[in-house]
VOVOBA-306701 format. One record per residue (C-alpha): x, y, z. Coordinates in Angstrom, 1 decimal, padded with zeros to 4 digits. Example, Ala and Ser with C-alpha at 12.3 -4.5 7.8 and 13.67 -1.06 7.14 Angstrom:
REM residues 2
<r X="012.3" Y="-004.5" Z="007.8"/>
<r X="013.7" Y="-001.1" Z="007.1"/>
This chain:
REM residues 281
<r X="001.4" Y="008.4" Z="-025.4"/>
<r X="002.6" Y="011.9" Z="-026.0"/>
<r X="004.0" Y="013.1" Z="-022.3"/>
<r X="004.4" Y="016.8" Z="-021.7"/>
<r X="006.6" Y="017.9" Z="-018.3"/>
<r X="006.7" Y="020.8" Z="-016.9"/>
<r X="009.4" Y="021.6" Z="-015.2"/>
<r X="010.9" Y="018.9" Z="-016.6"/>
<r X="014.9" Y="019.9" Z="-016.1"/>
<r X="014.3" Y="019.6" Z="-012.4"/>
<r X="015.6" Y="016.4" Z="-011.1"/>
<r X="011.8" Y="014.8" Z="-010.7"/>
<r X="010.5" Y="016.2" Z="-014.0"/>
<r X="014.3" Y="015.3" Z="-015.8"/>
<r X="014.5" Y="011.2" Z="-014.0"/>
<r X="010.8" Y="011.2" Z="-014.8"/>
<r X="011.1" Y="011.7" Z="-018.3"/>
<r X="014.3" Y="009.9" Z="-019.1"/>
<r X="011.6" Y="006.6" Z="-017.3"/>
<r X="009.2" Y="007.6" Z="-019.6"/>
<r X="011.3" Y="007.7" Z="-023.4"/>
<r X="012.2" Y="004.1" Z="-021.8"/>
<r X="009.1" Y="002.8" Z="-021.8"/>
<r X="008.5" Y="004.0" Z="-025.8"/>
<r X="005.9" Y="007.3" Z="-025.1"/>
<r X="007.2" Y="010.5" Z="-026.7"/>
<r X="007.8" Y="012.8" Z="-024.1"/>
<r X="008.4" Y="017.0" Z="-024.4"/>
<r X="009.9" Y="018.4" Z="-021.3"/>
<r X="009.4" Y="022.8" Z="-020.8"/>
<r X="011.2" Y="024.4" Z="-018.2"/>
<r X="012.2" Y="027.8" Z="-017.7"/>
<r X="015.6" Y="027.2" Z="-016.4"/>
<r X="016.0" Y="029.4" Z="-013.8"/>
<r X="017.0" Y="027.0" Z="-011.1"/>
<r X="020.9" Y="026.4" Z="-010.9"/>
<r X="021.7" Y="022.9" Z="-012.1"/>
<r X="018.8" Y="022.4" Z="-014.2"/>
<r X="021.0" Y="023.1" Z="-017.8"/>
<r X="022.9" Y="020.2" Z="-017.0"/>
<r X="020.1" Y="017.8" Z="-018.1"/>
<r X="020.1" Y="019.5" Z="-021.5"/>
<r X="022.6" Y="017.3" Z="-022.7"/>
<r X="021.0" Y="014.5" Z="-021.6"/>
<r X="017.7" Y="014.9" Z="-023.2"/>
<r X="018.9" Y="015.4" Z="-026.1"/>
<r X="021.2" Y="012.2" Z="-025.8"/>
<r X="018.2" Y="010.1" Z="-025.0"/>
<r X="015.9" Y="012.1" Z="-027.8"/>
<r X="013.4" Y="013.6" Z="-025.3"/>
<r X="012.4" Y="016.8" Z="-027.0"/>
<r X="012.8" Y="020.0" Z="-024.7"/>
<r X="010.9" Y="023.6" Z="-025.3"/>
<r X="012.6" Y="026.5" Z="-023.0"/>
<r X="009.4" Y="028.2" Z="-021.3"/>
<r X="007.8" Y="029.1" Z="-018.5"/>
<r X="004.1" Y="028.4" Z="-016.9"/>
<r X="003.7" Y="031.6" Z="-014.8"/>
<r X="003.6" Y="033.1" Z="-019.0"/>
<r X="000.3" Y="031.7" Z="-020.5"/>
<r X="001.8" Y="033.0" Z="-024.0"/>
<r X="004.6" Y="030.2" Z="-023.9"/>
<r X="001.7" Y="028.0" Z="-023.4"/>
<r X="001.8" Y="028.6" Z="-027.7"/>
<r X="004.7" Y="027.1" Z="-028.3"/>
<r X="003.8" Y="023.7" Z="-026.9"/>
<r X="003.2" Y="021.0" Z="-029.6"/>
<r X="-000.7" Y="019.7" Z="-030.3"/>
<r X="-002.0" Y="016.0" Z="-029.7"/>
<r X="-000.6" Y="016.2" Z="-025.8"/>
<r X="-002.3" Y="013.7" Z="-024.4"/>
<r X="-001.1" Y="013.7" Z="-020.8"/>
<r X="000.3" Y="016.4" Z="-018.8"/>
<r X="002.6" Y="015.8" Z="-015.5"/>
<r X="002.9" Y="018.8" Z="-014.1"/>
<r X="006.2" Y="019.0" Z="-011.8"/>
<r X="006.7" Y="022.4" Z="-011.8"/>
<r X="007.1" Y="024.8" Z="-008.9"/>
<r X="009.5" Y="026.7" Z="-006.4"/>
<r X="010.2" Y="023.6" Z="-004.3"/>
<r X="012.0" Y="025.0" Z="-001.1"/>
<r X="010.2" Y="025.3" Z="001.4"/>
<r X="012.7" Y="027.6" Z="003.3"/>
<r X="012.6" Y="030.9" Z="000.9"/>
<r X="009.2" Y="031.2" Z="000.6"/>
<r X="008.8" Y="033.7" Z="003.8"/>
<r X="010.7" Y="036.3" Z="001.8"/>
<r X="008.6" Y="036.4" Z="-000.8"/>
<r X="005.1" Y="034.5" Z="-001.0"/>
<r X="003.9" Y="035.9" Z="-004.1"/>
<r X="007.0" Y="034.3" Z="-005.8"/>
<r X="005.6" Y="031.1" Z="-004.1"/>
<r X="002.5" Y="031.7" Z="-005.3"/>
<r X="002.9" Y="032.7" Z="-009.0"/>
<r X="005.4" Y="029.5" Z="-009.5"/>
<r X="003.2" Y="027.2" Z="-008.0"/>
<r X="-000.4" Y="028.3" Z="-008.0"/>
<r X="-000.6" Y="030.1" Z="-011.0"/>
<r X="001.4" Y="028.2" Z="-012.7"/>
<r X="-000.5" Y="025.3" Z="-012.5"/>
<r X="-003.8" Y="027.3" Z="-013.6"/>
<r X="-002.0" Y="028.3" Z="-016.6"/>
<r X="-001.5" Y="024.3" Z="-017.2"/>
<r X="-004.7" Y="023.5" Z="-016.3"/>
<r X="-006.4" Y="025.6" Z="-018.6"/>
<r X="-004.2" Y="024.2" Z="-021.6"/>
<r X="-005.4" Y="021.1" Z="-020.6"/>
<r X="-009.3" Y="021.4" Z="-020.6"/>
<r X="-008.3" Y="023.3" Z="-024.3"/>
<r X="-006.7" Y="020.7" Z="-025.8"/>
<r X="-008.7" Y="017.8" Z="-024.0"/>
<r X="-004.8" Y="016.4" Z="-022.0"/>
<r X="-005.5" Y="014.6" Z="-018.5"/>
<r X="-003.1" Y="015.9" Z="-016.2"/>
<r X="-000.6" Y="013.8" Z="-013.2"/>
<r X="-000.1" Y="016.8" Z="-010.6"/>
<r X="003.0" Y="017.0" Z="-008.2"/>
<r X="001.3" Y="018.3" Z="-004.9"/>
<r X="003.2" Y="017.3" Z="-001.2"/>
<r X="002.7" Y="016.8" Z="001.9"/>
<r X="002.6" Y="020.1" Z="003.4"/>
<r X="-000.8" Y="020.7" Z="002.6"/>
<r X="-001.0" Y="019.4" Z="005.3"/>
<r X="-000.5" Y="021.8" Z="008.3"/>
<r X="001.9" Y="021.2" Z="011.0"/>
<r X="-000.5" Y="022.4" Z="014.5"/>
<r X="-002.7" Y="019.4" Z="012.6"/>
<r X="000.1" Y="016.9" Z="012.2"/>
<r X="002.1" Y="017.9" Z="015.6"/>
<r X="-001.2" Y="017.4" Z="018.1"/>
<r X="-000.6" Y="013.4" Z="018.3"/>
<r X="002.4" Y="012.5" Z="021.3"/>
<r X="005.6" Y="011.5" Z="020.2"/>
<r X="007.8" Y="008.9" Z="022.0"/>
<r X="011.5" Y="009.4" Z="021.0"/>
<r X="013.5" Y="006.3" Z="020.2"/>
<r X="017.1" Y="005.4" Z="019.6"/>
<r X="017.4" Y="006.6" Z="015.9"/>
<r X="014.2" Y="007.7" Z="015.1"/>
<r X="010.7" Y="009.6" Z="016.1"/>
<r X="007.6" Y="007.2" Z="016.9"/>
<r X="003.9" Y="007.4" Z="017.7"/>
<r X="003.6" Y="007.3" Z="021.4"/>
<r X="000.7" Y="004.8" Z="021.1"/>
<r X="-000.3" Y="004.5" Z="024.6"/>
<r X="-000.4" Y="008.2" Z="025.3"/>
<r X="-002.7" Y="008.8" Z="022.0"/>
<r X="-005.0" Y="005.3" Z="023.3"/>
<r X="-005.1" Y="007.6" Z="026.4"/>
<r X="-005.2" Y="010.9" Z="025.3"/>
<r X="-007.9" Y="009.8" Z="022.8"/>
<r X="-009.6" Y="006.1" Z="023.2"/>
<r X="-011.6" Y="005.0" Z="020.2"/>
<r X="-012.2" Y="008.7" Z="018.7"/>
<r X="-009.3" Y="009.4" Z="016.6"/>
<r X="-009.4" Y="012.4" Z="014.1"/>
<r X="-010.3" Y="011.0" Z="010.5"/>
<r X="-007.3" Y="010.4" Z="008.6"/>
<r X="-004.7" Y="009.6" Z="011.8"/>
<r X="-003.7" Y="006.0" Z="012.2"/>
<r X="-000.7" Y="005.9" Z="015.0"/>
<r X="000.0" Y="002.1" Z="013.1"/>
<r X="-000.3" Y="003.7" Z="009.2"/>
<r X="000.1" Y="007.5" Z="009.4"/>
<r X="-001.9" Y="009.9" Z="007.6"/>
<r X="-004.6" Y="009.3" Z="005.1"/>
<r X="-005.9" Y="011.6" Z="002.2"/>
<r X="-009.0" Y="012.7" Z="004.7"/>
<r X="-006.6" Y="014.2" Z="007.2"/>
<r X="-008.1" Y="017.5" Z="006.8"/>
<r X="-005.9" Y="020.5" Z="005.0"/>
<r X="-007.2" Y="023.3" Z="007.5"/>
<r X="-005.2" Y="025.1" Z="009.7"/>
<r X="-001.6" Y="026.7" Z="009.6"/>
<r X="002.2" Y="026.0" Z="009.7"/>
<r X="002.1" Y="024.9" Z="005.9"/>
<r X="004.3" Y="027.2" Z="005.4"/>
<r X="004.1" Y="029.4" Z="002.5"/>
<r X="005.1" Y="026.7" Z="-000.2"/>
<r X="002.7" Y="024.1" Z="001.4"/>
<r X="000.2" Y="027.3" Z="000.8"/>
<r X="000.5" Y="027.4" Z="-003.0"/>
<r X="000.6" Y="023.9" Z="-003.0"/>
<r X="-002.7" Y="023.5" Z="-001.2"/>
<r X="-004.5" Y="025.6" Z="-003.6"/>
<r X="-003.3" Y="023.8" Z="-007.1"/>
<r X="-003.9" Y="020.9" Z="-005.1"/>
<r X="-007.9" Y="022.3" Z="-004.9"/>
<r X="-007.5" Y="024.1" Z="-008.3"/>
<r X="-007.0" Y="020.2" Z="-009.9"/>
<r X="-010.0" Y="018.9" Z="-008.0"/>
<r X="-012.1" Y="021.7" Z="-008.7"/>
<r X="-011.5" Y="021.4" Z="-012.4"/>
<r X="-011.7" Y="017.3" Z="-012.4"/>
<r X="-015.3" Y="018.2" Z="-010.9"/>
<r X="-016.4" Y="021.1" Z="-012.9"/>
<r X="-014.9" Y="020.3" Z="-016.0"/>
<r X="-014.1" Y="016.3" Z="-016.4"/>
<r X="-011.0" Y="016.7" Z="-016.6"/>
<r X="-008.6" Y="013.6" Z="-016.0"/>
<r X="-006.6" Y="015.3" Z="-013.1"/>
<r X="-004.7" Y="013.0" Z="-010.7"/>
<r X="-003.3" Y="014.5" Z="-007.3"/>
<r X="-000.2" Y="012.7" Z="-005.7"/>
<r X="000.5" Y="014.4" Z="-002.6"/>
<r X="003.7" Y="013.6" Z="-002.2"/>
<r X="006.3" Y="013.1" Z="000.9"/>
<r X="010.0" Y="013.8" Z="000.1"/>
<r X="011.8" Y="012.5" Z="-002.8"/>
<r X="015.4" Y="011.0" Z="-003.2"/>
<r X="017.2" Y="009.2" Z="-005.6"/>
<r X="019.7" Y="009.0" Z="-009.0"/>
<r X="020.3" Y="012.4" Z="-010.7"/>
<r X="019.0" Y="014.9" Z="-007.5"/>
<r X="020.7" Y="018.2" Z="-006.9"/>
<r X="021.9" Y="018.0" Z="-003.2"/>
<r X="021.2" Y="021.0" Z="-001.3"/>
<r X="020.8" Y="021.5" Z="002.4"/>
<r X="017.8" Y="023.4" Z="002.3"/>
<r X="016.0" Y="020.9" Z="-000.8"/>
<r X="017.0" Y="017.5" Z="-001.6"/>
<r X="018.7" Y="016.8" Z="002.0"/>
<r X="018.7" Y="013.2" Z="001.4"/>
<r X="021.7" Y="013.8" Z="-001.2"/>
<r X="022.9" Y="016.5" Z="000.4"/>
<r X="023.8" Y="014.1" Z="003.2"/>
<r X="025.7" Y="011.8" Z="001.1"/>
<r X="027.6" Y="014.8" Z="-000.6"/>
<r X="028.8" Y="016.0" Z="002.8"/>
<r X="029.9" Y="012.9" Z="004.1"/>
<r X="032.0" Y="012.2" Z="000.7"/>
<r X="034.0" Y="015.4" Z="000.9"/>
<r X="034.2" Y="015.4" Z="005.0"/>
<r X="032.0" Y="018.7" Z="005.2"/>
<r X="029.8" Y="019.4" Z="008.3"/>
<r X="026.2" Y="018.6" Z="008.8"/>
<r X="023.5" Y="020.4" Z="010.3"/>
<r X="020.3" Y="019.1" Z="011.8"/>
<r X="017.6" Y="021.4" Z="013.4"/>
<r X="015.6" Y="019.8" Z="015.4"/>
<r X="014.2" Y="016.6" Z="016.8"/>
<r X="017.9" Y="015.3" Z="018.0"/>
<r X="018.8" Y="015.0" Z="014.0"/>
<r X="016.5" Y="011.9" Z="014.6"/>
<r X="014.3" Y="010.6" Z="011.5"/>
<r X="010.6" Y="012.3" Z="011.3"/>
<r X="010.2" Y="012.1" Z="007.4"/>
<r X="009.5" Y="009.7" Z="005.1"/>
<r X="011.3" Y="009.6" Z="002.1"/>
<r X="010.4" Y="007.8" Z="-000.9"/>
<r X="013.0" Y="007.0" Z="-003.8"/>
<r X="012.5" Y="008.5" Z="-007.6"/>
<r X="012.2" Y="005.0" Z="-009.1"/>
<r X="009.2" Y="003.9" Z="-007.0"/>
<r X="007.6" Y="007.4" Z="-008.2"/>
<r X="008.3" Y="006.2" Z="-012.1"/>
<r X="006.6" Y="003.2" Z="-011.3"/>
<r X="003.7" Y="004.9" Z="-009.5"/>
<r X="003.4" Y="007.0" Z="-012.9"/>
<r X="003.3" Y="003.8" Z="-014.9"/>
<r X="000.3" Y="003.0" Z="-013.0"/>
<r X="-001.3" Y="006.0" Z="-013.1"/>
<r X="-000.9" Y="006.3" Z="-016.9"/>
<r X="-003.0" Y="002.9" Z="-017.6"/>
<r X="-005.8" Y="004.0" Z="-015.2"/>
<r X="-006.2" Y="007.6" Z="-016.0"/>
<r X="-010.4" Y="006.9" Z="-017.0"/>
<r X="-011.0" Y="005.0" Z="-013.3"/>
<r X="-008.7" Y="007.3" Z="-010.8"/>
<r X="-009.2" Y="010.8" Z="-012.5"/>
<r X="-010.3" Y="013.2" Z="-009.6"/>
<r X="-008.9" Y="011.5" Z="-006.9"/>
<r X="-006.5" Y="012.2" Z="-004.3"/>
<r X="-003.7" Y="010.2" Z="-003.4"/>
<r X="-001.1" Y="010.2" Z="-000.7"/>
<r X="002.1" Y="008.9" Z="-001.7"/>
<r X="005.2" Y="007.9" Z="000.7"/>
<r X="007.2" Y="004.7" Z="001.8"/>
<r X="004.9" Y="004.3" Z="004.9"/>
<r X="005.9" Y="003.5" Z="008.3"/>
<r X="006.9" Y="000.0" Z="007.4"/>
């Protein structure tokens, strides 16, 4: 299969398509570069012969420079901190929402299905938060008996206190922040055009990723941020909840794998909506 990335010098675009020249597709990764860290992969690509393009999806006239017979986009571009988008939404926005229009639209052109990157904070936080919480020795828990209680047999649709969330947890409300805003309407933009147009558009909604070949940074890939600061004896900083686990994190090769999938059932899933995390277990 010929596998276009965008964003694809980001550390999920850059592990993802290192995975996918493994398992024998031609893959093309674009990225614009402008995150710090992301040249470093250069190198690599070209040492594993994964083809890369230097553009950027907020300019639909780079969209010209991409190679024809594309026939599946994953599209794992966007601003991904969720911190710096309160400065300035629109930059939010533009990288994220409009970015993905811009892909979407070279996709129903050129006939490509389409894998899209979306998260969790489409969903809101006043949603999520509502449900008691029973603290425990290292981690955060459903306080069951309180929600039995506070609820009985009437649960909100897509709340299980034994599962988590499901994908009809409704996206309405606030505290998404302004990046879980962009991301909540290219989540919509994909479904809307899988509907209106038939086009093969899968949305993984996805909780935080970790793994082999992520930039550690405090404020965006924490998990090896953690493991950088404890190497070199610098300090860490929680905010928050006792520095006591609330988020799931799910590991880059499980996301490969969950690709791999995705890729052979492209005709029976296109359209749908898909949460994607380790799970409570």
């Amino acid at each position: 299969m010929n596998v276009l990335i965008t964003g694809g010098a980001g550390f999920i675009g850059a592990e993802l398509a290192f995975h996918l020249k493994r398992q024998g597709h031609r893959v093309i990764v674009v990225d614009n570069l402008v995150r710090r860290g992301s040249e470093f992969n250069l190198p690599r690509f070209r040492r594993h012969g994964v083809q890369f393009i230097h553009g950027d999806v907020r300019c639909m006239e780079d969209f010209t420079n991409f190679p024809k017979g594309i026939d599946l986009i994953c599209e794992t571009s966007a601003q991904p901190s969720v911190v710096t988008g309160y400065g300035n939404p629109v930059f939010d926005i533009t990288n994220n929402t409009l970015g993905l229009i811009h892909t979407l639209e070279f996709a129903r052109q050129n006939s490509c299905a389409v894998i899209f990157w979306s998260t969790n904070k489409v969903y809101g936080g006043d949603r999520i938060n509502m449900f008691p919480r029973l603290e425990e020795a290292t981690r955060w828990a459903w306080n069951k008996e309180e929600i039995r209680s506070q609820f009985g047999n009437r649960l909100p649709p897509g709340f299980d206190p034994d599962y988590g969330f499901s994908e009809e947890l409704s996206i309405d409300g606030g505290q998404h922040s302004i990046y879980g805003l962009s991301k909540v309407m290219a989540d919509l933009a994909c479904q809307e055009y899988a509907n209106a147009f038939g086009l093969k558009a899968v949305i993984n909604r996805f909780s935080c990723v970790a793994g082999e070949g992520q930039f550690g940074k405090s404020e965006q890939g924490w998990v090896s941020w953690w493991a950088i600061a404890f190497h070199f004896g610098l300090p860490l900083k929680y905010i928050g909840w006792g520095g006591k686990q609330v988020r799931d994190v799910l590991f880059i090769e499980d996301v490969c794998r969950l690709v791999d999938l995705e890729m052979e059932r492209l005709d029976r899933i296109a359209g749908e909506v898909f949460n994607i995390g380790g799970g409570v277990g």
